[in-house]
C-alpha positions in Angstrom: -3.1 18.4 1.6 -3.3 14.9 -0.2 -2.3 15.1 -4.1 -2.8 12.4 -6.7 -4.0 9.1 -6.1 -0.7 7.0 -6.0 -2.0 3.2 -6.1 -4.7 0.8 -5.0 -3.3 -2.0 -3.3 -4.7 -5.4 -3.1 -3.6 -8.5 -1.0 -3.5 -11.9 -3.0 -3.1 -15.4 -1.8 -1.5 -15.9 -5.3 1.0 -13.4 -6.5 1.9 -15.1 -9.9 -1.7 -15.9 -10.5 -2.3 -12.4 -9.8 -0.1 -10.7 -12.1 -0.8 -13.0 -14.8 -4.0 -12.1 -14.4 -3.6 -8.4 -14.8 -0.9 -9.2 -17.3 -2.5 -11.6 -19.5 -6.5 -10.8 -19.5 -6.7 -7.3 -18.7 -3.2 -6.2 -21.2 -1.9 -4.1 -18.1 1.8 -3.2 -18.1 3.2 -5.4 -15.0 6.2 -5.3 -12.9 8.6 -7.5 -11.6 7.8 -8.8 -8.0 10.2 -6.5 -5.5 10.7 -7.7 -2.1 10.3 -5.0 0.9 11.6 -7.2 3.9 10.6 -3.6 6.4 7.1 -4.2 5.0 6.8 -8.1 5.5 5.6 -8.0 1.6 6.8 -8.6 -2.2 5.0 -6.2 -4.2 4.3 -6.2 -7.8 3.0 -3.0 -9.6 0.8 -2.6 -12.3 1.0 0.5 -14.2 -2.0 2.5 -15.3 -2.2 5.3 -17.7 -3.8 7.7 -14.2 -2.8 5.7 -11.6 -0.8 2.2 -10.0 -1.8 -0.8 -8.5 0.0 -2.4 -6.1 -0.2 -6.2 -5.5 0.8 -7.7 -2.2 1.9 -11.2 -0.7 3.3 -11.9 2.5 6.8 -12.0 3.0 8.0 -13.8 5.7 6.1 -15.2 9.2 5.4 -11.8 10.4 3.5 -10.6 7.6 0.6 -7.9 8.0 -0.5 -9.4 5.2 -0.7 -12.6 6.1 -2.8 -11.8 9.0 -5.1 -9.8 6.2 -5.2 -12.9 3.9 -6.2 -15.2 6.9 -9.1 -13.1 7.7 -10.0 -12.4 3.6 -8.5 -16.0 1.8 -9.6 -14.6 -1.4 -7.4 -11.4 -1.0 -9.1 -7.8 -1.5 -8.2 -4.2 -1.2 -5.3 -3.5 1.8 -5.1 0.3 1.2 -5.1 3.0 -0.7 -1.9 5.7 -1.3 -2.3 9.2 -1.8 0.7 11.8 -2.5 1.6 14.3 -0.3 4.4 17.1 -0.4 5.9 16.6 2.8 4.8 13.7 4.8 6.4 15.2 8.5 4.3 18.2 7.7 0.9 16.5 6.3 1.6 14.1 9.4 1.5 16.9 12.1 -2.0 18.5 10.8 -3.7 14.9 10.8 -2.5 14.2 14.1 -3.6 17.8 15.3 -6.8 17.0 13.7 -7.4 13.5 15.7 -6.2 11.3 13.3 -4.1 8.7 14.3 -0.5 7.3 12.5 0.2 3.9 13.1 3.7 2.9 14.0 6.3 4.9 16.0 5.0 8.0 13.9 8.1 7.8 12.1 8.0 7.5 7.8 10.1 4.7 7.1 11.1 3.7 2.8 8.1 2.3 0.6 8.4 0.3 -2.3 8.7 3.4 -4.5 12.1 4.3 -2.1 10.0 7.1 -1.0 8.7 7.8 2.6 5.4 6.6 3.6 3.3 6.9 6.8 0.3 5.0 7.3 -3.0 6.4 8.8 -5.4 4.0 10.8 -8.8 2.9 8.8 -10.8 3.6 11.9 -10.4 7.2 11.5 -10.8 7.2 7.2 -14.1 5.2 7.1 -12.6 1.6 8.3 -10.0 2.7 4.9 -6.2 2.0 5.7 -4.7 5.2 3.9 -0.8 5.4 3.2 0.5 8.6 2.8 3.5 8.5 0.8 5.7 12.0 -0.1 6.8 13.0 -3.7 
C-alpha cells in the first residue's frame, strides 16, 4: 500500500537557524520557508538525492507544533510521510484494519499541494505517519 518514503519532518524552535544549518554545514539544497496557515506551520524543505526533509515551526497561536516544541524545546522528529496512490482508498483499508485517522477523516492540501491524511502514532509504534497521495 505505502510507496516511497516522501520526507522526515522535524519540528525546530529555530527555523532560520535550522536551515542554515542544513544549508550551510551539511551542503543540502534548501527551500524557501512556505507558510500552510490549514497546518498551523511554515515549512522549509530540504531536498535529498532519495528523499525530503521537511522542517517545521509554528504558525500562529494554535500551532500543533507549538504544543510539540513546548513538550521537546530542542525540536525533534514530528512525523514521517510515506506515498500512497490513492489516499481515500489506502484510508479505508487502515481504518478496516483498526488503525485510526486523525481529523474528520477527510485529506485536506499539504505543503506539496497534494492530499495528505494523517494516521495516529499510537497505532504506528508511538510514530505520527502522514500519508500523502501522488
Amino acid at each position: 500500500m505505502i510507496g516511497r518514503l516522501n520526507h522526515v519532518a522535524i519540528a525546530v524552535p529555530d527555523l532560520e537557524a535550522a536551515a542554515a544549518q542544513y544549508r550551510d554545514t551539511l551542503g543540502a539544497e534548501v527551500g524557501a520557508p512556505q507558510d500552510e496557515p490549514e497546518h498551523g506551520v511554515t515549512v522549509v524543505f530540504i531536498t535529498l538525492p532519495n528523499t525530503k526533509v521537511e522542517l517545521l515551526y509554528p504558525l500562529g497561536d494554535n500551532s500543533p507544533i507549538a504544543g510539540f516544541l513546548e513538550k521537546n524545546p530542542s525540536g525533534g522528529i514530528h512525523h514521517i510521510c510515506y506515498e500512497v496512490q490513492d489516499i481515500r482508498d489506502a484510508a479505508a483499508k487502515l481504518t478496516a484494519s483498526g488503525a485510526r485517522v486523525l481529523g474528520d477523516g477527510e485529506p485536506k492540501i499539504g505543503a506539496h499541494g497534494k492530499p495528505v491524511l494523517f494516521l495516529h502514532p499510537k497505532d504506528f509504534t508511538g510514530t505520527l505517519v502522514e500519508l500523502e497521495q501522488v
